[in-house]
C-alpha positions, 0 to 999 in steps of 0.5 A: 609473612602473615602480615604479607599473606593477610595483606594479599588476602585483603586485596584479592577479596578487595579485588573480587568484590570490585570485580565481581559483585559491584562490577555485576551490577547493571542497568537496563535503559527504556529503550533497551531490553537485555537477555542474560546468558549462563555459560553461554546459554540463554535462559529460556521459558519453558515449552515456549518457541517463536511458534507459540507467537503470532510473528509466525503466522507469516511463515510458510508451512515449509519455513516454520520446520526452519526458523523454530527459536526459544523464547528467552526471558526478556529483561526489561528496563529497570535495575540494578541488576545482578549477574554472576560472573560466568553470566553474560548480559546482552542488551539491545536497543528496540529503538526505531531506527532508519537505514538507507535501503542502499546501504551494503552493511558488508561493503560500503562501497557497493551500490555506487558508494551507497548511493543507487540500487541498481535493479532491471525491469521486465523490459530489460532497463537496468534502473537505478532505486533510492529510498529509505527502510525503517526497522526496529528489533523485534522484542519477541523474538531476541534469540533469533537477533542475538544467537540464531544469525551472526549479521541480521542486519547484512540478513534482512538488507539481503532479503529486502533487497532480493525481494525488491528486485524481484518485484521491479523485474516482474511488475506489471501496472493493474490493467486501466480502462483505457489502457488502449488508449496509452502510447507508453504500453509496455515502458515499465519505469513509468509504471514503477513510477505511477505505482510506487505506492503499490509497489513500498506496500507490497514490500510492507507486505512481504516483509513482514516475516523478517520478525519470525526469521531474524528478529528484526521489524521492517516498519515501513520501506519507502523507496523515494524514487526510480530512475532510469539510464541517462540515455534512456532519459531522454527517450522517456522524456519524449515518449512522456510527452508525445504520451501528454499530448495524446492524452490531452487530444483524447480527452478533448475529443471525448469531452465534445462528444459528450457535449454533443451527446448531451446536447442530442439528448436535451433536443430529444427531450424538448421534441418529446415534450413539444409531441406530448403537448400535441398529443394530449388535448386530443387524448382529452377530446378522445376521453370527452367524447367516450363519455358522451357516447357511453352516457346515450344515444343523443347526447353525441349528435347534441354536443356536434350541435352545439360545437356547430352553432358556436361556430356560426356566431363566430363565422362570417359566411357559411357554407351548406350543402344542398341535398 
């Protein structure tokens, strides 16, 4: 028996240090990070919530009383590793990753079989989006990825997409000098379409607290294009390109008023020059002859003799008046 009692005993510390020990040893990847639990609470730094970072200035006043998480200790790549056995090791990957903006992680096959965001703009066009969203989790802010939402990913697609509706039913174009001039007023997919660049920055912008609430970075999001109702298509189509033409009209228009603007203003020019011309040998005669009567009171009728005898030697009859 104390042979079968030894032989168990050896097995069972066998199987415990296999299990146990060895088993507890583990690494962490360069693109991971991992956060370890004991009895299913995290390890935290003392007196440190999300609060204390700078990922919660982009929270409102009213979300900072909601979305306040600890800091937990953060283990970075390297190991082995130790843990016990009532400890758990959750490791994430901080990896930048894409997703299709059109992607429902709760139904595959919701928004066309993940292929066309639908959304209504403000004149009542139900259109359809495509495009893609860049993320990363959030290394500040691990508890609220691991423990504080159950799906972040099916929580940040939720409030991307929310956000993005939102926008595409109230944007509005930026007013344009010549917005008297546009045939296409109040068609709001060809101002979603000239403005999607506003529009990717503006989601840049409002989504920037993603980080503070779920853990997740939203990178960047590009949506690629917007496309209306086939049989809105067409209309647009034809609006666009009655739009074209009287664009194109008015710029020819305006260019030949400026041309014959600048032509008025260059004929303004010589006949100012051609006045000036005119003008200035009397001006200088007008100087001359100030100068002569300021310097006495003969040297006036001298210059009148003189200017007259010059003009004897070169007339051929000569006209007096007899007093």
């Amino acid at each position: 028996m104390s042979g079968i009692f030894f032989g168990f005993l050896l097995g069972f510390i066998a199987w415990f240090l296999s299990r146990y020990l060895i088993g507890g040893l583990y690494t962490v990847n360069q693109n991971e990070r991992a956060v370890k639990t004991s009895f299913g609470r995290a390890e935290r730094v003392p007196d440190m919530t999300t609060l204390s970072d700078p990922i919660a200035d982009s929270l409102s006043a009213e979300e900072k009383t909601r979305y306040i998480y600890p800091q937990v200790r953060v283990i970075l790549p390297g190991g082995p590793y130790f843990k016990w056995p009532w400890e758990k090791v959750y490791k994430v990957s901080i990896a930048t990753q894409t997703l299709n903006m059109t992607f429902d992680p709760d139904n595959h096959s919701a928004n066309q079989d993940g292929q066309v965001l639908e959304a209504v703009t403000k004149d009542q066009l139900n259109t359809g989006l495509s495009g893609q969203l860049r993320y990363r989790v959030s290394e500040r802010n691990l508890y609220g990825y691991l423990f504080a939402v159950k799906r972040p990913i099916s929580h940040v697609m939720g409030y991307f997409v929310s956000i993005l509706r939102e926008r595409i039913a109230n944007f509005e174009a930026p007013a344009h000098p010549d917005a008297q001039t546009s045939a296409v007023t109040g068609i709001s997919i060809n101002d979603l379409r000239k403005n999607l660049t506003d529009i990717n920055e503006h989601m840049d912008r409002e989504c920037v607290s993603a980080a503070a609430r779920y853990g997740i970075v939203l990178e960047a999001s590009l949506i690629t294009s917007i496309d209306p109702p086939p049989d809105v298509e067409s209309a647009l189509a034809a609006i666009n390109t009655a739009h074209n033409q009287v664009s194109s009209d008015i710029s020819l228009a305006q260019a030949s008023a400026d041309q014959k603007i600048e032509q008025s203003k260059r004929a303004v020019e010589i006949e100012t020059l051609k006045a000036q011309g005119e003008v200035e040998p009397l001006r200088q005669m007008t100087r001359q002859l100030g100068e002569l009567k300021q310097s006495g009171g003969g040297a006036l009728e001298s210059y009148v003799r003189n200017v007259r005898l010059s003009l004897y030697t070169k007339a051929q009859h000569v006209i007096l008046e007899v007093k």
